[in-house]
C-alpha positions as a printed Julia matrix, in Angstrom:
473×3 Matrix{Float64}:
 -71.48  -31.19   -5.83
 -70.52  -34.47   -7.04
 -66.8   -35.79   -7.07
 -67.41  -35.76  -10.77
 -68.14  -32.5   -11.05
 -65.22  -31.23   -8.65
 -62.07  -29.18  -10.81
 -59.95  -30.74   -8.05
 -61.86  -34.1    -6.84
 -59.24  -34.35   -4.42
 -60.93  -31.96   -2.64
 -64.4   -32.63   -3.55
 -65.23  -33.25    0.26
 -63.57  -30.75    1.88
 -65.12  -28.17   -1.13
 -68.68  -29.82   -0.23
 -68.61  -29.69    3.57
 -67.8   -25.79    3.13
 -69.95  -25.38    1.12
 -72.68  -26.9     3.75
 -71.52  -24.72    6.83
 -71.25  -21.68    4.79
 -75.21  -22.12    3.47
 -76.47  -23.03    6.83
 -75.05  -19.36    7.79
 -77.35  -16.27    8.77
 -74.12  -14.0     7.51
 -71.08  -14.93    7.15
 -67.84  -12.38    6.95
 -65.12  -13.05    3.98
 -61.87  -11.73    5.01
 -58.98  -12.06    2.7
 -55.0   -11.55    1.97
 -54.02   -8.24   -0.16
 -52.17   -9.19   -2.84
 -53.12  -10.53   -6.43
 -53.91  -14.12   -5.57
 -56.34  -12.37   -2.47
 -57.84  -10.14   -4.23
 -59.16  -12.4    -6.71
 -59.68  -15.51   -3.6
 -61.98  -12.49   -2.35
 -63.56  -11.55   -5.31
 -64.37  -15.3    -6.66
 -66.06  -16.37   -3.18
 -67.87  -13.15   -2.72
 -69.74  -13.79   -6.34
 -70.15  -17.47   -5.0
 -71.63  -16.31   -2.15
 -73.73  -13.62   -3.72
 -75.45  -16.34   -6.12
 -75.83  -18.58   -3.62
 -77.65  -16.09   -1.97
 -75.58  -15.91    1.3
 -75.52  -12.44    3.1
 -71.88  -11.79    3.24
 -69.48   -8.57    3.85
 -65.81   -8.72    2.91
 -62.84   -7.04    4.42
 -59.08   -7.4     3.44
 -56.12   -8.04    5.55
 -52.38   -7.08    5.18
 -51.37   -9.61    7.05
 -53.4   -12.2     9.21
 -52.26  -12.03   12.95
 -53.6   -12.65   16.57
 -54.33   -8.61   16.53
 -56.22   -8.82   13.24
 -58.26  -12.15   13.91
 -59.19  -10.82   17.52
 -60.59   -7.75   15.59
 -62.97  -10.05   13.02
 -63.57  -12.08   16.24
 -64.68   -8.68   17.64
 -67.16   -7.85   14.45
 -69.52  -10.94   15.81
 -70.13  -12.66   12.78
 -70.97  -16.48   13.42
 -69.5   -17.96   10.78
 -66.32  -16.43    9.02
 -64.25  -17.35    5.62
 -60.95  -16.67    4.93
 -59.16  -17.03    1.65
 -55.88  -16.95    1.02
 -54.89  -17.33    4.45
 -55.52  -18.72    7.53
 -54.03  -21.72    7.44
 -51.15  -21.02    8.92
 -53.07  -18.7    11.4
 -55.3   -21.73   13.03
 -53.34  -21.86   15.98
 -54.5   -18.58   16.78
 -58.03  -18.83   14.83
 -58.7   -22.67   16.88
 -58.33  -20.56   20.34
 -61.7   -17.95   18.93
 -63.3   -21.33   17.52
 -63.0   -23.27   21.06
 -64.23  -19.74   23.02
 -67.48  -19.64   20.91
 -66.28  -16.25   18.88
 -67.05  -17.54   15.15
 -67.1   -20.85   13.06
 -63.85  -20.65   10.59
 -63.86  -21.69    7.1
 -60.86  -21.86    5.56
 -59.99  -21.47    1.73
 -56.05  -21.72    1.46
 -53.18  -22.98    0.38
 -50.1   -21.92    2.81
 -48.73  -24.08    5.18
 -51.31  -25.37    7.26
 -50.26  -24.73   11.26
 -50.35  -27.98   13.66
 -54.34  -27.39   14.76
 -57.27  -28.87   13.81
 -60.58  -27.18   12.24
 -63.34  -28.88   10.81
 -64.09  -26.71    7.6
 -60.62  -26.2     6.11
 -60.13  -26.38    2.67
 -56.47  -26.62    1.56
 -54.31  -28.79   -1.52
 -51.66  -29.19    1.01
 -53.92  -31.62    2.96
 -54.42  -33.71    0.15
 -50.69  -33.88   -1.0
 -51.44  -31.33   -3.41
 -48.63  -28.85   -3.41
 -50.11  -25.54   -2.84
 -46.66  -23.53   -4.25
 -46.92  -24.75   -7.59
 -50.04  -26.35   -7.89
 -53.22  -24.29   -6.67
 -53.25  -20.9    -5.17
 -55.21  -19.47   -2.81
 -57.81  -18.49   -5.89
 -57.86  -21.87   -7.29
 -58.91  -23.47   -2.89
 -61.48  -20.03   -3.19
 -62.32  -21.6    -7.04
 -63.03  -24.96   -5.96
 -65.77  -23.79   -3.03
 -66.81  -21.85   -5.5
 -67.76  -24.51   -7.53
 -69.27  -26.47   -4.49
 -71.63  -23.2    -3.57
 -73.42  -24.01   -7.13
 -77.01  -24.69   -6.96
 -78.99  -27.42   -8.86
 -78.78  -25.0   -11.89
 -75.86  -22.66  -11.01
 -72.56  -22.09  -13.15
 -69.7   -20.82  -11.48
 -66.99  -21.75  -14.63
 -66.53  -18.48  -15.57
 -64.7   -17.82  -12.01
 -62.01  -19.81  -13.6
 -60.6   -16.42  -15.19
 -60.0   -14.49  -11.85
 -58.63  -18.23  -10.34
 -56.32  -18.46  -13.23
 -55.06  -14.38  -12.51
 -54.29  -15.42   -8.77
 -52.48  -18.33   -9.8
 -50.01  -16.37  -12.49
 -50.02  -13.83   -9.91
 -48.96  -16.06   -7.02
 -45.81  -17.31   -9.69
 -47.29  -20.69   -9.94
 -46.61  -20.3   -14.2
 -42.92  -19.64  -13.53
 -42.12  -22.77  -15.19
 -43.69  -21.53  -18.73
 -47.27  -22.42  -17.13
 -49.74  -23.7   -15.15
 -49.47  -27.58  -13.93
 -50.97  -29.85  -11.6
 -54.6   -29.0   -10.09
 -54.0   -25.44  -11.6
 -54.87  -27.55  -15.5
 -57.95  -28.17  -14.34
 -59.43  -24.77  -13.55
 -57.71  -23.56  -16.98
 -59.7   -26.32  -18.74
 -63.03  -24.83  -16.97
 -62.4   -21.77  -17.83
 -61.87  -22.44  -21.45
 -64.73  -24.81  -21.57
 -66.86  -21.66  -20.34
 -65.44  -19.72  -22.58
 -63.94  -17.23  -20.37
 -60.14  -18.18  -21.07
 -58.02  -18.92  -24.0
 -54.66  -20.56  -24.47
 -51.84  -20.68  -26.39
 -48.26  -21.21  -26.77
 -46.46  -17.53  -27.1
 -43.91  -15.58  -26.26
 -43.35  -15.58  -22.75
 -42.88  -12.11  -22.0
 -44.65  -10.13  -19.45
 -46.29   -6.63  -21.02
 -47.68   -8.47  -24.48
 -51.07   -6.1   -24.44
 -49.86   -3.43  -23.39
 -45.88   -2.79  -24.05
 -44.83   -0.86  -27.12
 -42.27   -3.49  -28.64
 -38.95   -2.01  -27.21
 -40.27   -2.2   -23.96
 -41.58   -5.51  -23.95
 -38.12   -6.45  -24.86
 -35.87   -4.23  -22.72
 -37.71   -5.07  -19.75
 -37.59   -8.61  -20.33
 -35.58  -10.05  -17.58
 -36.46  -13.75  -17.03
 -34.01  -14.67  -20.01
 -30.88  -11.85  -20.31
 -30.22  -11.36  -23.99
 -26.8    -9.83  -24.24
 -27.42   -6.28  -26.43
 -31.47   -6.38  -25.96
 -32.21   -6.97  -22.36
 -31.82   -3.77  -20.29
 -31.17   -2.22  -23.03
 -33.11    0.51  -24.57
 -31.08    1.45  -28.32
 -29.7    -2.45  -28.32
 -33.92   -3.52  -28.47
 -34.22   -1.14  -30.9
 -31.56   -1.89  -33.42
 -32.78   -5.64  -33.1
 -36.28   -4.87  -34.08
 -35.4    -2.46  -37.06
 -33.25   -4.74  -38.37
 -36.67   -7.59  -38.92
 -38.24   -7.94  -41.88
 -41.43   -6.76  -40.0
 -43.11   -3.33  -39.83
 -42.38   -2.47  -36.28
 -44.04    0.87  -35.9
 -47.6     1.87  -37.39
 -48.24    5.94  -38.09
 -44.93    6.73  -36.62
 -45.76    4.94  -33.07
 -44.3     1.46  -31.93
 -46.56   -1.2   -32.28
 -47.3    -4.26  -29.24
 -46.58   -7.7   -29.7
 -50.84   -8.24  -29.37
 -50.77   -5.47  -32.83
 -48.9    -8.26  -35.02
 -50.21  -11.08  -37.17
 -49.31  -14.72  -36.42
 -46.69  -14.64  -39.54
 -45.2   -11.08  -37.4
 -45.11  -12.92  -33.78
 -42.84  -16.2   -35.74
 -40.33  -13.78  -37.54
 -39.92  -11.62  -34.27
 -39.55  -14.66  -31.96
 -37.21  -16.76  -34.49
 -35.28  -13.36  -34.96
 -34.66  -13.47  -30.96
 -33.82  -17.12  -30.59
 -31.09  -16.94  -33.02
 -29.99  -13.51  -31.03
 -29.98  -15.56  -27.88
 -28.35  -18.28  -29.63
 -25.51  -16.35  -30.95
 -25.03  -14.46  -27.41
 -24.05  -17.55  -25.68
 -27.78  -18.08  -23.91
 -27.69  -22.07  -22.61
 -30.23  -24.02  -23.92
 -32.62  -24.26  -21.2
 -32.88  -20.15  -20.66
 -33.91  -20.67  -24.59
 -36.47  -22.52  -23.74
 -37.95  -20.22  -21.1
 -38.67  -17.61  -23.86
 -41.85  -19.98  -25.13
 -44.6   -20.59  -22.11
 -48.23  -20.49  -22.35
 -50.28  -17.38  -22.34
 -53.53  -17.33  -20.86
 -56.21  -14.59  -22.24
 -59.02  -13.69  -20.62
 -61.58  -13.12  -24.04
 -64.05  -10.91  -22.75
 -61.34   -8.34  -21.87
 -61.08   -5.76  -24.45
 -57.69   -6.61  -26.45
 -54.78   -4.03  -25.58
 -55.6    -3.39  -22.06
 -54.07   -4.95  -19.18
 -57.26   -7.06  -18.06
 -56.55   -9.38  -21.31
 -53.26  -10.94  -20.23
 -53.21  -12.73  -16.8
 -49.9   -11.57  -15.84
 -50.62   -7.96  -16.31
 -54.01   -8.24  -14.93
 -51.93   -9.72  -11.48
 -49.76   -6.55  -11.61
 -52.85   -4.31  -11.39
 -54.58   -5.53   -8.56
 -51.05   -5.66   -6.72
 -51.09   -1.67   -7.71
 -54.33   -1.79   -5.3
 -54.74   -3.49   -2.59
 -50.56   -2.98   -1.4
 -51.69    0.44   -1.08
 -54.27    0.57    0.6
 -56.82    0.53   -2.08
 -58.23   -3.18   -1.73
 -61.62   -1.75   -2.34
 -60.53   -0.8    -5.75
 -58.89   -3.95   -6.73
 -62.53   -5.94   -5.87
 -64.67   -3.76   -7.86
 -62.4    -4.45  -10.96
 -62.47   -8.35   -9.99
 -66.31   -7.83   -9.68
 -66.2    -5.93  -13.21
 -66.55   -2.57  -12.34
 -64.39   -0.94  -15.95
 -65.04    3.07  -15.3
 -63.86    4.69  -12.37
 -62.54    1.4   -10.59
 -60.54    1.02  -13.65
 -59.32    4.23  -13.67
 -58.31    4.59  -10.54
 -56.79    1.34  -10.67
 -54.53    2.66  -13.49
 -53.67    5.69  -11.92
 -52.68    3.37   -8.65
 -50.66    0.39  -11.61
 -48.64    3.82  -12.45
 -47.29    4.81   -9.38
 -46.92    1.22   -8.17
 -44.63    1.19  -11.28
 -42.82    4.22  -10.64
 -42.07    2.48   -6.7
 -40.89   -0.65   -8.07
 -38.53    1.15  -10.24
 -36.95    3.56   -7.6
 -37.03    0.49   -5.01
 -35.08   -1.63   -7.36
 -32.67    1.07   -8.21
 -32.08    1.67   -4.85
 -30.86   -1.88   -4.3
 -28.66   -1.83   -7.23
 -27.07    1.25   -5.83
 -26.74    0.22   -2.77
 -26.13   -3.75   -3.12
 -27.11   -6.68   -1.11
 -25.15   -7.78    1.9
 -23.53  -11.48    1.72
 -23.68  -14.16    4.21
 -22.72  -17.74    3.84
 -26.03  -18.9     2.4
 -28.1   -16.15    1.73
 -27.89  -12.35    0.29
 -29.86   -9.31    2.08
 -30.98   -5.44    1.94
 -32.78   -3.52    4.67
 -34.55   -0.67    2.53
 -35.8     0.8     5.89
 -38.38    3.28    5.3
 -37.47    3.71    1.62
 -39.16    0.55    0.1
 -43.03    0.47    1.4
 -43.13   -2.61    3.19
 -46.21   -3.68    0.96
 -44.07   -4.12   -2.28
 -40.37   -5.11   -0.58
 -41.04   -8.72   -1.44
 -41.65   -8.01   -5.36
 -38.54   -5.84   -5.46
 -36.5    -8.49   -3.67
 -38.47  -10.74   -6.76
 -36.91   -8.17   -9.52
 -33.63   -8.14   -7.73
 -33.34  -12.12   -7.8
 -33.51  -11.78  -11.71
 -31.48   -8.74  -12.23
 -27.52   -8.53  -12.06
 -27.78   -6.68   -9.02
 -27.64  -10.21   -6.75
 -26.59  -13.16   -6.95
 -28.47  -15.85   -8.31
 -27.43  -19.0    -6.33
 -28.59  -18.04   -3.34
 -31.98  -16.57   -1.93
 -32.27  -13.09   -0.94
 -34.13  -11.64    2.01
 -35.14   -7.68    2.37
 -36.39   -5.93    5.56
 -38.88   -2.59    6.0
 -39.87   -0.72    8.36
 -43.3    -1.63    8.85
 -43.6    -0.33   12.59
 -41.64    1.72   14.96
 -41.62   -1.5    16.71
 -41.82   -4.39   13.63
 -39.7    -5.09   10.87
 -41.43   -7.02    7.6
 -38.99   -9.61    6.18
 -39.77  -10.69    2.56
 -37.7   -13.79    1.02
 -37.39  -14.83   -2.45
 -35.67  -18.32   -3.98
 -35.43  -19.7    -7.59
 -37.33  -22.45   -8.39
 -34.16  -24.46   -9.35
 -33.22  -23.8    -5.65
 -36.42  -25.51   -4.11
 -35.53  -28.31   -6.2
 -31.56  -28.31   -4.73
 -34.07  -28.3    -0.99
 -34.84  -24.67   -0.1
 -38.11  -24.28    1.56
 -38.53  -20.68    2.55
 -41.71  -20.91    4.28
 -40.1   -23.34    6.82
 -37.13  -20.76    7.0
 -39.25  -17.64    7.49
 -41.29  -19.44   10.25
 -38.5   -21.27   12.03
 -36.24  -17.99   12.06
 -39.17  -15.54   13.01
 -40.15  -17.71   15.59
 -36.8   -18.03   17.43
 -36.8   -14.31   17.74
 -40.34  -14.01   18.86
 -42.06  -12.98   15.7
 -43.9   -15.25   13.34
 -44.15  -16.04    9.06
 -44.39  -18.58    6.79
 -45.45  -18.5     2.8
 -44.21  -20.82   -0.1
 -40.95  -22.45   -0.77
 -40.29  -19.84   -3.07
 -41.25  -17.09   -1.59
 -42.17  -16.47    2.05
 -42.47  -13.53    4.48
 -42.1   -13.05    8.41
 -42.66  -10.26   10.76
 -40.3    -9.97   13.65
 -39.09   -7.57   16.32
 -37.04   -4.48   15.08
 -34.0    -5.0    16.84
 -33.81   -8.93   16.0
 -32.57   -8.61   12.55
 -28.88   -9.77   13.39
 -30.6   -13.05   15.25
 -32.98  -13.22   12.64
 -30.07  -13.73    9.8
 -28.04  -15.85   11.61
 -30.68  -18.45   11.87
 -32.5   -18.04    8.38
 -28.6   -18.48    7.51
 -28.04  -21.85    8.67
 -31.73  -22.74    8.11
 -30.53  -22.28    4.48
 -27.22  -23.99    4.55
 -29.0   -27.12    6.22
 -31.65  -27.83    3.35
 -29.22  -27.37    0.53
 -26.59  -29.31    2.18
């Protein structure tokens, strides 16, 4: 592939040299993170792959560790690709490469750790920054693109890129910037994507009006958000029909003229409650639809399409999030949905449970150990939901802790973005704390997860504490 050609051209080179090892390969093994931006890293280079004609088997990892990389040393595969992590692993991944267990090539965008390899592929290497600007779909995008033959097309990969970027919060500024753009503009030029300026709240297929407005958190609108009647009395009161045949419509059932009068009607309402200027703003992004979904369902909207495949993989279920990537719609679908549901239901109870039982203060920093109670697959997006509900404090970062062993506790951290720009990095926090205490982590500088040793919480805090206080000093 020609720097031309490249989404990222940045990364042309790396993309290309990938590209090379992997196709000189008898079989190569894909392993890959759970979550949204994973999932789809998985999905996007296992269709690469596949057209390229490369024998390939994928498996999924909750977390990447010396355990888990000894075991895909064990499966004797020569050559082996990971996406969406790995990076921050090749400490532990250059000791296999030295002893002869497998060639690594790496498709990331975490924090690369302080080791060599000659097939990595990463934004962070090229001053790209890989919180904001490409996610571990859009690296897995890019070799995608490389892995084209003389006649090949990979474009329409874009869609599944652009789900793991929403999905890894990189649109949590009302869209998608940097190297991000570019795969967006492949996408639509393939005509797998469409954009627009909207509404920027999450459940726009899918959430019968009310909804979509009670549950809107981002921005708090005083007498609508969190509040069932209040949304309710708002909407009646529009010169809109808001229900069809007795049942609420969805903001994707109005017309264009519908969508102004409903989204003036809540700017004024934010207006008149006080709502500064900038939170205003945030109610307008960019909505990204994927047009061969079937309108209404949660594979049109990026955001909701995320949430899905998070209902997957964080139980278990990775299998089921692939074959929906992959474009299985009967029973992968299904059981998908019956998976979103009680992933739902989980987030709800977890975030009631922290409201009920509050966050614990220190200096710099606010935390909750849920224990057993919060499944130590989804304690990071509840500490997410807390960080934008009343229940915690906004100004500083909050950190939760599960059970995820009788001997390990998984610590999940969560920031603001205007609190990266004040300094906070959270990857360097998770990874500097862990690592005092004998554990390890690292993520974004938004959001960022460790594992450490059960009874090293107290040491743990102490040090994320000060970590804290020292960047936004």
């Amino acid at each position: 592939m020609a720097v031309a050609d490249s989404p990222v051209p940045d990364l042309s080179e790396r993309a290309s040299a990938c590209a090379d090892r992997l196709r000189a390969a008898d079989r190569v093994l894909l392993a890959s993170h759970i979550d949204a931006d994973g999932l789809t890293s998985g999905a996007i280079a296992s269709t690469a792959l596949a057209r390229a004609g490369i024998d390939h088997e994928v498996v999924f990892e909750k977390q990447l560790d010396a355990e888990s990389i000894a075991g895909i040393a064990a499966r004797e595969f020569d050559v082996v690709l990971f996406t969406d992590f790995g990076s921050g692993q090749l400490d532990v991944i250059a000791d296999h490469e030295e002893r002869g267990d497998f060639v690594p090539v790496i498709a990331d965008h975490h924090q690369p750790a302080d080791r060599e390899t000659a097939f990595h592929l990463n934004p962070l290497l090229e001053g790209i920054n890989g919180a904001s600007e490409l996610s571990g779909a859009g690296a897995s995008y890019v070799l995608a693109r490389a892995l084209e033959g003389p006649d090949g097309d990979n474009r329409d990969l874009a869609a599944l890129a652009v789900v793991g970027a929403v999905g890894d919060m990189q649109d949590s500024d009302g869209g998608l910037v940097g190297a991000n753009e570019a795969v967006v503009t492949d996408g639509v030029d393939a005509g797998v994507i469409e954009t627009r300026t909207d509404l920027d709240l999450y459940g726009r297929q899918t959430r019968p009006l009310p909804k979509l407005l009670e549950y809107a958190s981002d921005v708090k609108i005083p007498g609508i958000s969190n509040d069932e009647a209040g949304a309710i009395a708002f909407l009646s009161d529009l010169d809109i029909d808001v229900k069809r045949d007795g049942e609420w419509r969805r903001w994707v059932d109005l017309d264009a003229g519908e969508r102004q009068v409903l989204a003036s009607g809540l700017m004024r309402r934010a207006v008149a409650s006080g709502v500064p200027s900038d939170r205003i703003e945030a109610l307008v992004g960019t909505a990204y639809t994927l047009v061969d979904e079937e309108p209404g369902t949660e594979l049109r909207d990026v955001s909701e399409f995320s949430t899905l495949l998070n209902a997957t993989a964080r139980y278990e279920r990775a299998d089921v999030g692939l074959a929906v990537c992959l474009g299985d719609r009967g029973d992968a679908l299904a059981e998908a949905r019956r998976l979103l549901r009680n992933h739902r239901r989980n987030l709800s109870e977890g975030l009631q449970w922290v409201k009920a039982e509050g966050v614990t203060d220190e200096e710099h920093l606010q935390w909750f150990d849920a224990g057993s109670r919060i499944r130590e697959t989804i304690v990071g997006i509840v500490a997410g939901m807390a960080i934008g509900s009343p229940a915690v404090d906004g100004s500083k970062p909050v950190i939760a802790f599960a059970e995820e062993s009788a001997e390990e506790l998984k610590v999940s951290s969560r920031g603001s973005h205007a609190l990266v720009r004040r300094g906070l990095d959270l990857s360097a926090v998770m990874r500097e704390a862990s690592q005092s205490v004998g554990g390890d982590g690292g993520g974004h500088d938004v959001a960022a997860g460790a594992t450490i040793p059960i009874d090293e919480r107290g040491a743990f805090l102490a040090a994320a504490d000060r970590i804290v206080g020292e960047q936004l000093s």
